[in-house]
C-alpha angles and dihedrals in degrees: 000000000000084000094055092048084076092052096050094050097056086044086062096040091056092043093056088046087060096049091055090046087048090049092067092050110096114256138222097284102036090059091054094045080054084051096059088047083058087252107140111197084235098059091044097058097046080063080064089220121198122253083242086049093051093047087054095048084054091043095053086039083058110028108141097219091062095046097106092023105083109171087044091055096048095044089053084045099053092030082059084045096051078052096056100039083048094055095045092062093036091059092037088057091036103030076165098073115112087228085054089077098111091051100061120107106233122248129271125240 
């Protein structure tokens, strides 16, 4: 039993690791909120966005001091989104570029 004690723990290690890496993913209702915007989740990924630029995107999509304030939420949104889609076609002409890291394909064995 003492060798399986090992095991467990980095089972529950990995699975905490995927959580985190699921929390900056965008959830249900900040998909549809993105629909109404004319955002589909398709369109959105091709622009390969970052984790950090997917957490910002829910943070923006949820941010409290917009709440009641409609217009101002969805012109931060789609101003966030411009960004993304801009960097996308930045690091796709200057793959170079050292803020082009997470667009790189990773290299084959």
């Amino acid at each position: 039993m003492r060798r399986i004690t090992p095991l467990l723990v980095f089972i529950l290690v990995a699975a905490g690791t995927a959580a985190a890496a699921e929390d900056a993913a965008l959830n249900a209702t900040d998909v549809r909120y993105l629909k109404t915007l004319g955002q589909s989740q398709s369109e959105l990924q091709a622009n390969r966005p970052t984790p950090a630029m997917l957490q910002r995107l829910h943070e923006l999509i949820n941010d409290p001091a917009t709440q009641q304030k409609p217009r101002a939420r969805a012109d931060a949104v789609n101003r966030f989104l411009d960004h993304i889609n801009a960097q996308f076609i930045w690091c796709t002409d200057h793959p170079a570029d050292k803020d082009c890291e997470a667009y790189k394909a990773p290299a084959s064995p």
